[in-house]
matplotlib code that plots the C-alpha trace (Angstrom):
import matplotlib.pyplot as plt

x = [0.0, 1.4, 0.8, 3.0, 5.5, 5.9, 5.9, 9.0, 10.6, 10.3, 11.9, 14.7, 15.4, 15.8, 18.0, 20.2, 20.8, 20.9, 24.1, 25.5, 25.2, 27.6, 25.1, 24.8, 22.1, 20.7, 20.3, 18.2, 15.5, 14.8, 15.3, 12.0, 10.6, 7.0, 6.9, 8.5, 10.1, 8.8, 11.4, 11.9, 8.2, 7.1, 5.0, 3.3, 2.4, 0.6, -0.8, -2.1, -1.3, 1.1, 4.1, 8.0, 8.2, 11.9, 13.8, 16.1, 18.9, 22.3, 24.9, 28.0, 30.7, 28.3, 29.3, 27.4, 26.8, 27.7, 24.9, 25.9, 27.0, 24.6, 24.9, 25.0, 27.9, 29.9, 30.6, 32.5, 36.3, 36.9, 37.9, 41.7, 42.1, 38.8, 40.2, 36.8, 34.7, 31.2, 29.9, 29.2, 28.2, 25.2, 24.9, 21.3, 21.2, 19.4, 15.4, 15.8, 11.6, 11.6, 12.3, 15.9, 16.6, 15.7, 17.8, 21.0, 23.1, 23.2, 27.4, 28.6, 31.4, 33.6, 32.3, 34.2, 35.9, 37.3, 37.4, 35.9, 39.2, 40.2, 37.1, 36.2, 32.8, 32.8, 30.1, 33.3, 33.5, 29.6, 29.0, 30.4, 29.7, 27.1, 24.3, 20.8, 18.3, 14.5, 11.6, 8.0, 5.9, 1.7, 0.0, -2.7, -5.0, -5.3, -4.0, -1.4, 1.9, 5.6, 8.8, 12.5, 15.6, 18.2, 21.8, 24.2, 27.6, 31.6, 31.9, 34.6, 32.8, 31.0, 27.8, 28.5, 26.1, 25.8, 27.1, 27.4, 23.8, 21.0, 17.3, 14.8, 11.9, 8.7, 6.1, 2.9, 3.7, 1.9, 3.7, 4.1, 7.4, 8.8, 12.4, 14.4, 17.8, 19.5, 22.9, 25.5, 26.9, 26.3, 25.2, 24.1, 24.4, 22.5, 24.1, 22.7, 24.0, 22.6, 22.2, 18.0, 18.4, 17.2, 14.8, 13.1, 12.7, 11.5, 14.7, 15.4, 18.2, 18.1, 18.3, 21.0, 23.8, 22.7, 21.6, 18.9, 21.2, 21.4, 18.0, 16.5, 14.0, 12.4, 9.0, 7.8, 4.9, 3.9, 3.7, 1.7, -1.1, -1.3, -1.5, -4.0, -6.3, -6.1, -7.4, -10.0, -11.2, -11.2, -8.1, -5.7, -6.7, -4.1, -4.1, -4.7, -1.2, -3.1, -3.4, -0.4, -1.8, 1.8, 2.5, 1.8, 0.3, 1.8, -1.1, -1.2, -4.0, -1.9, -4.3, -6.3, -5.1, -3.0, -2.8, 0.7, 2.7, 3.3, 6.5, 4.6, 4.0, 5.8, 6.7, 9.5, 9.8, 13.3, 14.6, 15.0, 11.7, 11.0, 13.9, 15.7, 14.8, 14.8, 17.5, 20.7, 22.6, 25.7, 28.9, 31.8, 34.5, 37.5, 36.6, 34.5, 31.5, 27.5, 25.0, 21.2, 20.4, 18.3, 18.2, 19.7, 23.0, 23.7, 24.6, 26.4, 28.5, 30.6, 31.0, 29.1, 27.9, 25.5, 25.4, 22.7, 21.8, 21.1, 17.0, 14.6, 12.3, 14.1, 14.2, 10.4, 9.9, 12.3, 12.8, 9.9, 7.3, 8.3, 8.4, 5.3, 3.3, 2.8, 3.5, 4.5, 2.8, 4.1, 4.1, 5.9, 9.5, 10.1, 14.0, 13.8, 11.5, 8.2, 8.7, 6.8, 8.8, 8.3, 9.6, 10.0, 7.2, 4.6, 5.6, 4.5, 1.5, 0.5, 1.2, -1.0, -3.9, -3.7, -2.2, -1.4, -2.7, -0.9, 1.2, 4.8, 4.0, 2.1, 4.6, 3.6, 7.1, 10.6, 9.8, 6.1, 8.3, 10.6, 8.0, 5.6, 8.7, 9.6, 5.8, 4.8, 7.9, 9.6, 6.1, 6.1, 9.7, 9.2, 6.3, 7.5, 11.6, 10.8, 9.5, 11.8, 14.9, 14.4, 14.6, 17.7, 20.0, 20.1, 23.8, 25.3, 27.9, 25.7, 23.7, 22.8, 19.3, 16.5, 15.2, 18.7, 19.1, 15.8, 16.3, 20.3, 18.4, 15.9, 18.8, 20.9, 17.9, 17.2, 20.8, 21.0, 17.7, 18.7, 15.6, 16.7, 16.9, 12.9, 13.6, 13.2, 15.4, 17.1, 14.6, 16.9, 19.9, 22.0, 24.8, 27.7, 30.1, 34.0, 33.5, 31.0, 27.9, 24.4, 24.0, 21.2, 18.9, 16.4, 13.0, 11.7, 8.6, 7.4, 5.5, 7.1, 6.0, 8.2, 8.4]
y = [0.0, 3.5, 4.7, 2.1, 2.4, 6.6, 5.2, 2.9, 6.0, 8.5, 6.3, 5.1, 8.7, 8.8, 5.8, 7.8, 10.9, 9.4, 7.3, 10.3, 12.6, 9.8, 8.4, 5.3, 2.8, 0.1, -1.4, -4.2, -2.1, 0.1, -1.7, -1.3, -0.4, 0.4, -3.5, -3.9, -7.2, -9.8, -8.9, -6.7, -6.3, -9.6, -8.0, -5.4, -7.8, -10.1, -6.5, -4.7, -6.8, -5.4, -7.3, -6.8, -5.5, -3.8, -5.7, -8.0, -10.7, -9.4, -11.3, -12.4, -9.9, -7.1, -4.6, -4.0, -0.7, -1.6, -0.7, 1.0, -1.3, -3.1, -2.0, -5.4, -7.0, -3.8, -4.8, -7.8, -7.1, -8.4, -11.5, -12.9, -13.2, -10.7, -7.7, -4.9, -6.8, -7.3, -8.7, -12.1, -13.9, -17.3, -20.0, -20.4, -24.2, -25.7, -25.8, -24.5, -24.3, -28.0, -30.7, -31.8, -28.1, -27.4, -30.8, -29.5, -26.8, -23.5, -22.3, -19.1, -17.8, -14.4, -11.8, -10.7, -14.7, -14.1, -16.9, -17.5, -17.5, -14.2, -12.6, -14.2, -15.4, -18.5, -19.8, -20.4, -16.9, -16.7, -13.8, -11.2, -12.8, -16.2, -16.5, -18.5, -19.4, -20.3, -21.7, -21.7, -24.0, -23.8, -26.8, -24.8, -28.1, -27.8, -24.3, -26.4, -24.5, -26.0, -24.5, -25.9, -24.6, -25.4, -25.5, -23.1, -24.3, -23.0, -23.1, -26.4, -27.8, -30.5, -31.0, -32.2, -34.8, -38.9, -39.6, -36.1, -35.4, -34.6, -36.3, -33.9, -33.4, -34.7, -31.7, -31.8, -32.2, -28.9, -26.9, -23.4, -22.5, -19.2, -18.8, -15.9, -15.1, -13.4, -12.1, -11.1, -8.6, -5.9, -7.4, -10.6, -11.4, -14.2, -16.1, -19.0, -22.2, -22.2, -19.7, -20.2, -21.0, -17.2, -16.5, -19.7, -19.5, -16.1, -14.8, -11.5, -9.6, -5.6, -3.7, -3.3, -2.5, -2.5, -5.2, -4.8, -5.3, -8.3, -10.0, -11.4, -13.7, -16.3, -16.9, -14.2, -12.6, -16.5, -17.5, -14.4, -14.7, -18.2, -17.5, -14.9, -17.4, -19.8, -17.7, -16.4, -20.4, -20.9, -23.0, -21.3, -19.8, -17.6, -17.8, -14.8, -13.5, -13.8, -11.5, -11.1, -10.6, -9.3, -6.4, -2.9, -0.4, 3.1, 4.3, 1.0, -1.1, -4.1, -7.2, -6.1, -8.0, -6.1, -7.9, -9.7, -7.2, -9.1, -8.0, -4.9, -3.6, -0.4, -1.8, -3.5, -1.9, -0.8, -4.0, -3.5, -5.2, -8.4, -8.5, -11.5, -15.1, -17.3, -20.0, -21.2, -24.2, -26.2, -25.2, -28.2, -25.8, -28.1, -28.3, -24.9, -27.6, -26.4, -28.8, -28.2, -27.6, -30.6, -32.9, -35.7, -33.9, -32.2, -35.6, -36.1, -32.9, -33.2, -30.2, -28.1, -24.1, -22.4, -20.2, -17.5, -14.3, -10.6, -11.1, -9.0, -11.8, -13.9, -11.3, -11.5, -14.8, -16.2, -13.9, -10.8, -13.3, -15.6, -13.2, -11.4, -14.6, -15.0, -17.2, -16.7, -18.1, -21.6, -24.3, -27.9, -27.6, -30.3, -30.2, -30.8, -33.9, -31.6, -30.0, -26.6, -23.3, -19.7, -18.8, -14.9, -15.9, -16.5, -13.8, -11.4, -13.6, -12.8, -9.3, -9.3, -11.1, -9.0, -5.7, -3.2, 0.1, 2.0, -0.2, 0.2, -0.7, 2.3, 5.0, 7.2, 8.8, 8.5, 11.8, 9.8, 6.7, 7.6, 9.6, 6.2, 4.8, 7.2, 7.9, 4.1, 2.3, 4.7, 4.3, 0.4, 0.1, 2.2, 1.0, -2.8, -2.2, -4.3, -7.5, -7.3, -6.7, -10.6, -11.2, -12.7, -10.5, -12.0, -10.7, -10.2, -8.4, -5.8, -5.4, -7.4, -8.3, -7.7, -4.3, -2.8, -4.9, -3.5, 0.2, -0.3, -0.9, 1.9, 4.4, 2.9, 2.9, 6.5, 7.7, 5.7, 6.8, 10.5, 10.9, 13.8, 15.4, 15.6, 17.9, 14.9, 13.9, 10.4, 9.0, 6.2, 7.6, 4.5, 3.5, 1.5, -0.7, 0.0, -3.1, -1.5, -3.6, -1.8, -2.2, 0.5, 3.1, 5.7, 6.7, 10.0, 9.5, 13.0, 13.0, 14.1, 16.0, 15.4, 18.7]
z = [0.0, -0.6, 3.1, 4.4, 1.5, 2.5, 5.7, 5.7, 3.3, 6.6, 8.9, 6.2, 5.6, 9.6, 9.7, 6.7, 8.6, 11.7, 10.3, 8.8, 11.6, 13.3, 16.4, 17.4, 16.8, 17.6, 14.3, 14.5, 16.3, 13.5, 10.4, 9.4, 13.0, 11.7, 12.0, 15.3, 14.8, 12.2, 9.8, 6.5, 5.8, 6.9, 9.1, 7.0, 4.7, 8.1, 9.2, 6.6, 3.0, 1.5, -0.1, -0.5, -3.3, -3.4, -0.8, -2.4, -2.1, -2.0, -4.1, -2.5, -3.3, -3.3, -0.9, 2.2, 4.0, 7.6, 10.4, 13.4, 16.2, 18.8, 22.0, 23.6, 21.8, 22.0, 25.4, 24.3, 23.2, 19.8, 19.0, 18.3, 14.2, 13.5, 13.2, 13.0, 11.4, 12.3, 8.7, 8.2, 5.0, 5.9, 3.1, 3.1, 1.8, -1.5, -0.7, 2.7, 3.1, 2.9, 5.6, 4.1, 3.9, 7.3, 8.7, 6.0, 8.4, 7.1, 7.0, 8.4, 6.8, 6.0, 3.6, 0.2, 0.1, 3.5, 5.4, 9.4, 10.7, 8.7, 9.5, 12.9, 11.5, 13.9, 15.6, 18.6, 18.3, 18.6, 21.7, 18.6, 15.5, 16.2, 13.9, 14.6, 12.6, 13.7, 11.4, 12.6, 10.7, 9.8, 8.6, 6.7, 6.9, 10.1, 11.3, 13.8, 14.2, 15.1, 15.6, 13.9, 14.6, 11.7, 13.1, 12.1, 11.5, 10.8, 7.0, 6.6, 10.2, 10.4, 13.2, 16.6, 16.0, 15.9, 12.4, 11.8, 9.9, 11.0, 10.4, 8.7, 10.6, 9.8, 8.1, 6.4, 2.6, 2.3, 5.1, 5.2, 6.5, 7.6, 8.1, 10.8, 10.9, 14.0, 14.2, 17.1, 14.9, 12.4, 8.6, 8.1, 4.6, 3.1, 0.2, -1.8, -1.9, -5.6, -7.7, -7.4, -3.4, -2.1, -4.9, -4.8, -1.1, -1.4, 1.3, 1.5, 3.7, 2.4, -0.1, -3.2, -1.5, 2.3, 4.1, 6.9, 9.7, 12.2, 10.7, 7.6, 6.6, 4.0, 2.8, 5.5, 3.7, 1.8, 5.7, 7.1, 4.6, 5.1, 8.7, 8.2, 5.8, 9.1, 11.6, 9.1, 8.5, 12.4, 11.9, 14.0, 17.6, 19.0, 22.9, 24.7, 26.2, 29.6, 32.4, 35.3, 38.7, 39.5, 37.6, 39.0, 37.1, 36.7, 39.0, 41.8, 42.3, 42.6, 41.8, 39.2, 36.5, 33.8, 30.5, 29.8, 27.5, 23.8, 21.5, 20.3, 24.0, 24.5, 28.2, 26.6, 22.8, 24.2, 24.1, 20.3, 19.8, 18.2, 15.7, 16.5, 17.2, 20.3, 18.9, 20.9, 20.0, 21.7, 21.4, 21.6, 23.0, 22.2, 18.4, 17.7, 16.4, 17.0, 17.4, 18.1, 21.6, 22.4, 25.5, 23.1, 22.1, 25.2, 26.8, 23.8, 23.4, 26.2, 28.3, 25.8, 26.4, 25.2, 22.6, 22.1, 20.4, 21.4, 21.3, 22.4, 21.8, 24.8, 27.0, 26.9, 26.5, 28.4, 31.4, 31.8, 31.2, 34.1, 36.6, 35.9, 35.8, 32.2, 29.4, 25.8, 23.0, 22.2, 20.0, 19.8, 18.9, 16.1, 17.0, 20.9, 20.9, 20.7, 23.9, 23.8, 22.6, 21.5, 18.4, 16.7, 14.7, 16.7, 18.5, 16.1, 15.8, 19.2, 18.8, 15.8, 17.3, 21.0, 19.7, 22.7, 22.4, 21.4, 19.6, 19.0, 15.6, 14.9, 15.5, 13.0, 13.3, 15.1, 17.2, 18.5, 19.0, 21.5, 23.2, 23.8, 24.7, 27.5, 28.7, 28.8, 29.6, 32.3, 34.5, 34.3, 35.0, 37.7, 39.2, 39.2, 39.8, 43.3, 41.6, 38.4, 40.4, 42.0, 38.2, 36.7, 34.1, 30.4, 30.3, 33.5, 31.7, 31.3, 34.0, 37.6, 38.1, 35.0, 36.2, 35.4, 32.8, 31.6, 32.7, 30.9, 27.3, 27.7, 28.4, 25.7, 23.2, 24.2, 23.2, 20.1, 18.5, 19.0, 21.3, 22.6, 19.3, 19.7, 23.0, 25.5, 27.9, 29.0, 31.7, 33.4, 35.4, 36.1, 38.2, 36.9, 39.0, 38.3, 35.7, 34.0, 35.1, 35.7, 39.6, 40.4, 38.4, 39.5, 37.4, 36.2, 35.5, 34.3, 31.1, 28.1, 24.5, 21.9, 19.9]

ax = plt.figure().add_subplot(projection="3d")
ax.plot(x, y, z, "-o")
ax.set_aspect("equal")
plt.show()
């Protein structure tokens, strides 16, 4: 539609001359943060129906304008061997929609014909430069939804794995699949095991010449509509996100029963919302092999650890939801023996069927954005910091408990989307140990105008 297309213009002429005006950003936050999350358009096309026409596949060897650097991985010193670079090039394998693509590794490798070691694109090296990848799954016989996560491996390693290979999962014949990319570093750059691989799959990672950043997806919009058609048959029922007898409202009245936020809520739309997916995998630390993190190869990778990415969609699922009593929206998890997961995808499905008001999708503008963020999350931070401080940190690097983990991102986001170039000011004063870790913050919880 032409409304979202002028849309997406606005805030890509804000990314530009935020860029050249030399601030920081969170990159993955605003790629396209009309959507708030389900990648490059995905997300406008589940919304309101449009399709991504103009994002494209960038070749290998095409040069790639580098985002600016995520706050979270910035506090990590850089890697023996990798030099500055924060781009990595993923082989996307032949078919990867089907179930032998989704069992076939994808291969993270250098960019320009640089290889992992030269470039430091190794999943051992995965806290800077790790890539994940997560599929969510609709049968669109019977609206049922299932989650894959496809393992990402060193280009010239091999899986950590019985025999080496993995067993395709079983999927309907007629399976809808989407596919989401997370990155640990700057530009992710998809790159086609065969020359049909991307187009085929219907992938897309940015523009000509700039990618989106740290995410990218396949088959987004085919998967959306199909999703949409579901719940339009009565096929697919989306859970409500529930109701959380522990959070405190801005204004008290502890009790009540405030809904449970969803990706989209401005409560946690500083946490670079709902651009990255939920994956980790094992890492073997003696021979720098990944394997999926399942129940089966973790007695089987000896002494493995954990690998993860920078997700906003983690930090909700995986530790705000807990302690405020809720629980995300989940589906069996095809690679772990069917237990129950969350995955990006469903998500934004959530956020779609149980949209907050207002929104962070509908941010009309960068100047409105950062003023919902300041005006709805400073309150709830505020007005909870008891219960979430008993919460733990997802990076205790960063911060110590999950309310300064939490009050660390919204200061950070503030700064990096020039927020105070709207005449607002920072809301979160924080207090930093001599290491650098978040220990303590303090609210203001005045209302703000963005001007």
């Amino acid at each position: 539609m032409e409304v979202d297309r002028v849309h997406n213009e606005r805030w890509s002429a804000w990314r530009r001359r935020m860029r050249e005006s030399g601030m920081a950003r969170v990159a993955r936050q605003l790629v396209v943060p009309a959507v708030l999350g389900l990648v490059i358009g995905v997300v406008l096309a589940f919304q309101s129906g449009t399709s991504n026409a103009g994002l494209t596949q960038i070749p290998l060897g095409t040069y790639v304008t580098p985002a600016a650097t995520n706050t979270a991985a910035a506090l990590t010193a850089p890697a023996a061997g990798m030099n500055s670079n924060r781009t990595c090039d993923m082989i996307v394998p032949a078919n990867p929609l089907s179930a032998q693509g989704l069992a076939t590794p994808y291969q993270l490798t250098g960019p320009h014909g640089m290889t992992p070691a030269q470039s430091g694109c190794e999943m051992s090296n995965g806290a800077k430069l790790g890539a994940f990848v997560q599929a969510t799954i609709l049968d669109p016989a019977t609206g049922a939804l299932s989650v894959y996560e496809p393992l990402v491996i060193t280009q010239g390693t091999r899986p950590d794995t019985p025999g080496m290979k993995l067993s395709p999962p079983v999927i309907p014949a007629d399976a809808v699949v989407t596919i989401d990319f997370g990155f640990n570093g700057t530009d992710l750059v998809q790159v086609g095991a065969t020359p049909a691989t991307l187009a085929d799959a219907h992938c897309v990672s940015g523009r000509a010449g700039s990618a989106f950043g740290q995410t990218s997806s396949c088959n987004g919009v085919n998967f959306f509509n199909a999703v949409r058609q579901a719940e339009g048959k009565g096929l697919l029922k989306v859970p409500s996100p529930g109701t959380s007898k522990a959070i405190v409202p801005s204004g008290g009245d502890l009790g009540t029963g405030q809904s449970c936020p969803v990706i989209s809520n401005f409560e946690v739309a500083g946490l670079d919302p709902g651009q990255s997916v939920t994956t980790t995998y094992l890492l073997n630390p003696l021979t720098g092999q990944t394997a999926q993190d399942s129940q089966a190869y973790q007695s089987y990778v000896a002494g493995a650890t954990l690998l993860h990415g920078n997700s906003a969609n983690a930090v909700l699922d995986q530790y705000v939801d807990p302690i405020l009593g809720c629980t995300p929206y989940e589906a069996p998890d095809l690679s772990k023996a069917n237990v129950p997961a969350p995955s990006q995808a469903l998500d934004e499905i959530a956020a779609g069927a149980y949209p907050p008001k207002p929104a962070a999708v509908e941010s009309g503008d960068p100047a409105t954005y950062c003023q919902n963020l300041i005006d709805i999350q400073t309150p709830f931070l505020a007005a909870n910091q008891k219960l979430l401080a008993t919460g733990q940190s997802p990076v205790t690097a960063t911060a110590d408990n999950l309310l300064t983990f939490l009050a660390n991102d919204l200061s950070a986001s503030f700064t990096s989307l020039g927020c105070q170039k709207f005449h607002l000011s920072n809301p979160v004063a924080l207090k930093r140990s001599s290491a650098g870790v978040t220990i303590a913050a303090t609210f203001d919880t005045a209302v703000q105008t963005a001007l």
